[in-house]
N, C-alpha and C positions, 0 to 999 in steps of 0.2 A: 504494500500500500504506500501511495505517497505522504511522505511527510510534511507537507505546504512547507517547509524550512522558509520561503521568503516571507509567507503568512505569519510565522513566527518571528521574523526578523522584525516585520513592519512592526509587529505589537512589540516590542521590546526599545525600539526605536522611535515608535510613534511619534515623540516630542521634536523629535529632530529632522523630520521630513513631514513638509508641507502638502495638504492637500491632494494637490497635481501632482504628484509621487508619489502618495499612497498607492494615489487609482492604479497610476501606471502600473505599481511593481503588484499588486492584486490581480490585474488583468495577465501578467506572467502566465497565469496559469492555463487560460483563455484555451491555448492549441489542444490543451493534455485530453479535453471532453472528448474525441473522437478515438483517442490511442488507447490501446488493451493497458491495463493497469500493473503489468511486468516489465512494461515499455518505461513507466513512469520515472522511474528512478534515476536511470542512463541517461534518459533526453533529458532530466533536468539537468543536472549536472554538465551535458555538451550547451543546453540552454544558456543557462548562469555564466560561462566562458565566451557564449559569443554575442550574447545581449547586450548592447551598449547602450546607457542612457546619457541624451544630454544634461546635466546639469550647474548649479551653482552652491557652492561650500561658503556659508558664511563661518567665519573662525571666530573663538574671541576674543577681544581688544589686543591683551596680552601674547596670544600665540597666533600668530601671520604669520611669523617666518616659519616656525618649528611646523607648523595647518600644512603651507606649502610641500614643505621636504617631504611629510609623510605620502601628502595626495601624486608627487613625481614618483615616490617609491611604489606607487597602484598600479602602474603601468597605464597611465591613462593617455589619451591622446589629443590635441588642440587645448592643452593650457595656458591660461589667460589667468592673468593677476589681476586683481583689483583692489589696490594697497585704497584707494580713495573708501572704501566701505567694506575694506579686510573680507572682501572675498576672493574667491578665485572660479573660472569656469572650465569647463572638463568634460571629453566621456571617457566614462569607465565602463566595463563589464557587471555585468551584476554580480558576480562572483568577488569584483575587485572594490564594489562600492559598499558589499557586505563584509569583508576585511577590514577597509578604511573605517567602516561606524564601529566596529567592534574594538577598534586596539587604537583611534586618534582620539584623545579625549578634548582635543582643543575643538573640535568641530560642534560649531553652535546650534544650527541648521543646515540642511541641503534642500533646495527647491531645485524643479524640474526647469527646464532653461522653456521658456513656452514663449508661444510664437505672438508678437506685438505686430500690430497694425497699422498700417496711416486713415487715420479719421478721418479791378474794382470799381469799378461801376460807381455806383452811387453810398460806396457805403463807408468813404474817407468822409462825406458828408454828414452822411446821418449821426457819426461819430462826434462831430463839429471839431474834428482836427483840423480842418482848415482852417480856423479862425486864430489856431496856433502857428500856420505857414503865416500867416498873415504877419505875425511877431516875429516873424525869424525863426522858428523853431521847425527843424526839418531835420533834427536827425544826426546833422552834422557831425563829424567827430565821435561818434557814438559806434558801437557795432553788437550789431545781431547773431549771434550765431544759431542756425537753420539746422535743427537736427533730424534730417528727414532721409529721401530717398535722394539727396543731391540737389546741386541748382544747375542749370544753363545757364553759358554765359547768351544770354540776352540783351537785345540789346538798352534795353531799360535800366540793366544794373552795371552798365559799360563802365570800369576801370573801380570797382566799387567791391568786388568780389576778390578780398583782400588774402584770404585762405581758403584752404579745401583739403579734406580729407577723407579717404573713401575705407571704410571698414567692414566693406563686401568684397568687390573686385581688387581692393589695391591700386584703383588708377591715381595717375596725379592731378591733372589738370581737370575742372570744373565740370562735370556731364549729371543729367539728370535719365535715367534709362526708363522712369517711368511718368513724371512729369508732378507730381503730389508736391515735393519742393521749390521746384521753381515757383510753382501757383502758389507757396505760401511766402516764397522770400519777393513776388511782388504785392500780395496784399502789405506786405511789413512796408516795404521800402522799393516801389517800382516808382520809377519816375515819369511815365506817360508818355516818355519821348516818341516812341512809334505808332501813339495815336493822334488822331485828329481833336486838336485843340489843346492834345495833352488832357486826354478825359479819366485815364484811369492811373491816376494816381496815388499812393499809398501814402500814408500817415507819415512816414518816413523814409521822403524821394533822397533825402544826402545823407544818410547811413548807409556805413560800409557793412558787409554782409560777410561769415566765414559759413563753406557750406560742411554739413558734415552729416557722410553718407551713412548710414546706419541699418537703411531699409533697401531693399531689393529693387527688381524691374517690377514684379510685381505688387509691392509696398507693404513687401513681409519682411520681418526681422525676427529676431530672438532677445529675450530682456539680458541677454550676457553682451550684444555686442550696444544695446542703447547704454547700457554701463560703460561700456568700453568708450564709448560716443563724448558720453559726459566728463568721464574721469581725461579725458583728451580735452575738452574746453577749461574743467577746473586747469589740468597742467599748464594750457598754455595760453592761459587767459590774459597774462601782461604781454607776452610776446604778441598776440593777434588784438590788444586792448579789446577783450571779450565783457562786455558791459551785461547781457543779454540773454537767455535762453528762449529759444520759440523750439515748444514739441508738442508736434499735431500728429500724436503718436498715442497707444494705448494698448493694454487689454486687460479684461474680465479682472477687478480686485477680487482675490479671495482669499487674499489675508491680511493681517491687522497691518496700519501702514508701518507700526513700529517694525513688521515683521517680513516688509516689502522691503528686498533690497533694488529695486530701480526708484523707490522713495526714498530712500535710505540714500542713493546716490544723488537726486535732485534735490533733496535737504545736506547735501554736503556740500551739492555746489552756491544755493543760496547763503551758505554762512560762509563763504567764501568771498561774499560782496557779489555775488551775481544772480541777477532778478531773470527769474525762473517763469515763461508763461505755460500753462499745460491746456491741453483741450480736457475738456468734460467728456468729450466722448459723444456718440450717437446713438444712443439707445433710449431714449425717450419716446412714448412721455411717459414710461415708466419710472417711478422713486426708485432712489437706493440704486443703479443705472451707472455714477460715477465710476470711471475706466480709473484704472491705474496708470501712473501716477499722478494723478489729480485728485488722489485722494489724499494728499498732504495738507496735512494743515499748514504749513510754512509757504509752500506756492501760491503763483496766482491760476488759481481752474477757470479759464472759461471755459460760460455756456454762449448759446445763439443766438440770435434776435433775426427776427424776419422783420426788414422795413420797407416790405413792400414796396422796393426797388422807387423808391420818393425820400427823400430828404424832410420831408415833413415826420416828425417824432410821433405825434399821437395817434397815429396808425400802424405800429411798433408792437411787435406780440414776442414773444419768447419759439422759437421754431419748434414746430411739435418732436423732432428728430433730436432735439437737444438732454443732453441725460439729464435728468433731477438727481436730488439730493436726499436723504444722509445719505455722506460718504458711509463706507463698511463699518467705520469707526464711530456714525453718530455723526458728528459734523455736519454744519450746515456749507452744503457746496450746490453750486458753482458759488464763485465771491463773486463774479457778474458777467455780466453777457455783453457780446457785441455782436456786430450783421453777422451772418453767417450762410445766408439764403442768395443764391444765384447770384454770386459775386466774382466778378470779372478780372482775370488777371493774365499773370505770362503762359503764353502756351508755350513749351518745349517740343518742337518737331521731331514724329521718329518714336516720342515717348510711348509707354504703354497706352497711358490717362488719352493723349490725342489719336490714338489710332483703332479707341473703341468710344470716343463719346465725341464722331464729328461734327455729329450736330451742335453743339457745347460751341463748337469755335464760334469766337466773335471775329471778323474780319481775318486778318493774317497772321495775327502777331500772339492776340488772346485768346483766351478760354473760359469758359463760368462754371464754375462747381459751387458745390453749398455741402456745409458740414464745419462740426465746431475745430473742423482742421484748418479753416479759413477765418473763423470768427478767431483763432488765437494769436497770428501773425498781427492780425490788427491789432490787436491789443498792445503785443511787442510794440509794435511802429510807434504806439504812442507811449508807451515809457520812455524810447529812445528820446522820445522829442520832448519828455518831462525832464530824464537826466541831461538834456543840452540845456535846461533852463537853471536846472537846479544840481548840477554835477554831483553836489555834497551825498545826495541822500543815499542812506542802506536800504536792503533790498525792504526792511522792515516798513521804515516810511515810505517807500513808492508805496507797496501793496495800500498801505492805510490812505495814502492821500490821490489812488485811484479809488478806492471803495466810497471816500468821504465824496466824489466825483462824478457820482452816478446820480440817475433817474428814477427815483420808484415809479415803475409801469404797474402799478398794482398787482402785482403775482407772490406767491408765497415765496418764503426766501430760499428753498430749498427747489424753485424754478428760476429765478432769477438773480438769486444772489444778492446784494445789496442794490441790485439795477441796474438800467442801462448807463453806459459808459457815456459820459459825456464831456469830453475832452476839453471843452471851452472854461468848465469849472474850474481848471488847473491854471487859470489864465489867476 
């Protein structure tokens, strides 16, 4: 008879493997229901040797180094350090990851490496950033870093796209393979140059932009390389004068944020002096909905507003697609909303996004998407052009002196946040 040994493992380890690794290593057994029960024994055992699971080792505080030496001595393969949030990422065998729980006592948790997702026309208006270009305030001096699927160099962001880093492919120079970043580094900061009149401008047309690839062609990732992503902006945030974080990125919180390390990493890079915007996610208009990490209490979450493509405010609704709040932890989230409905920005030619949504194109240059992976660059763009006004402030006072800055549209706070953003109040 089989011995479930991983069934046992899990229960002796339970505390130390999240959720999404439970399942995984319980479903182990899944193939055995068709094999005669003499067969059991062998196949597990060849099982447990060639089963690899992605995951993430948090260690703690005190054992990083000694965590590391042990998880090399597992025989594991693609190791990734993460000194910024004392993890490290890895596969191991199941046989090499039930070794490591049993004889490393430095090891805190292990979560399963799971797969994160990517979540302007008239909506630099409805914002009333404008009325901040109006003052000089654009951005200037200031930089965004785009933690997404890449930028294009476009030509709206010409000589502006100061760094790039790609932690997919490895390439050097600036590309976006599926188009979800570019459309967010011009809702932040496109300049309008290639349209007529100059119509689709972003909150923050003279912010410089670093891009940094983390998501795929098709705008999948893994929460080991959006770590990778962030602990690369906390490092080299004086060399590229990284002011900023825009991630219009997520997936499913289903564990406490204390116990979320990609929150774990966007709370390390905020106490590092860098103001953190995150999407809320799309999964509205259901409560409790909040993506990870945006369930941080330290970030700023946006949610969506739909302004009905007009510059007039009181026709302004929160986007039904928008997630609500409490975060996993109780929390009231989103802190507040911006457009996020059919808002017009850079198209990337060749990308995935432009060669399955044609219709989407605006003219040559742009494209319109909606989703709170648009409403959160906007958000960026206008910190940018709060710290060109007010250089001084920590990530602590932006957050509060955008909240103090918004609109109650009448909606609960746990749809709306403290309200819509309204950019002119910062004046």
């Amino acid at each position: 008879m089989l011995g479930f040994s991983i069934i046992q493992m899990v229960r002796r380890n339970g505390k130390k493997l999240d959720q999404t690794l439970r399942k995984e290593l319980i479903q182990f057994y899944q193939p055995f229901r068709s094999v005669p029960c003499f067969l059991h024994r062998p196949l597990e055992s060849i099982r447990k040797r060639t089963k690899n699971y992605p995951v993430i080792i948090e260690f703690e505080q005190t054992s990083f180094e000694a965590g590391i030496q042990e998880v090399q001595s597992a025989k594991c393969k693609n190791l990734k350090t993460f000194p910024l949030v004392t993890c490290c990422s890895a596969k191991l065998s199941l046989a090499n990851l039930e070794k490591l729980l049993e004889s490393c006592s430095s090891i805190k948790k292990v979560y399963y490496d799971r797969e994160v997702t990517a979540l302007l026309d008239t909506a630099t208006s409805s914002v009333q950033s404008t009325l901040l270009h109006q003052s000089g305030y654009t951005g200037v001096g200031k930089t965004i870093a785009i933690v997404d699927t890449g930028i294009h160099p476009h030509e709206d962001l010409s000589g502006r796209i100061t760094g790039f880093v790609d932690f997919v492919n490895g390439q050097i120079d600036p590309y976006d393979d599926n188009g979800h970043g570019t459309h967010c580094a011009g809702d932040a900061a496109g300049n309008g140059l290639s349209s007529n009149d100059r119509n689709y401008i972003g909150p923050a047309p003279e912010a410089d932009l670093v891009g940094v690839k983390v998501l795929d062609k098709m705008g999948s990732g893994t929460l080991s390389t959006v770590i990778e992503g962030i602990q690369w902006c906390v490092q080299n945030r004086h060399q590229y004068n990284i002011d900023i974080l825009s991630l219009s990125l997520g997936a499913e919180a289903i564990e406490s944020a204390k116990e979320d390390p990609v929150v774990q990493a966007v709370d390390r890079a905020w106490e590092s002096g860098i103001v953190v915007c995150v999407a809320a996610g799309n999964s509205g208009p259901k409560y409790e909905t909040i993506a990870s990490p945006g369930i941080s209490p330290l970030v700023i979450t946006v949610g969506a507003a739909d302004d009905n493509e007009s510059t007039n405010r009181t026709d302004d609704i929160v986007a039904e697609f928008s997630s609500r709040g409490p975060a996993i932890d109780g929390n009231i989230k989103p802190d507040l909303i911006t457009p996020g409905v059919n808002i017009t920005s850079l198209r990337a030619p060749g990308s995935f996004l432009d060669k399955t949504n044609k219709a989407a194109r605006v003219s040559t240059n742009y494209i319109s998407l909606s989703g709170t992976s648009m409403a959160t660059p906007i958000c960026a763009g206008i910190v940018a052009q709060l710290l060109q006004k007010e250089p001084h402030l920590n990530p602590n006072q932006v957050k509060q002196r955008l909240l103090q800055a918004c609109t109650d549209i009448g909606q609960p706070p746990n749809v709306q946040g403290s309200g819509y953003l309204n950019a002119a109040n910062l004046l």
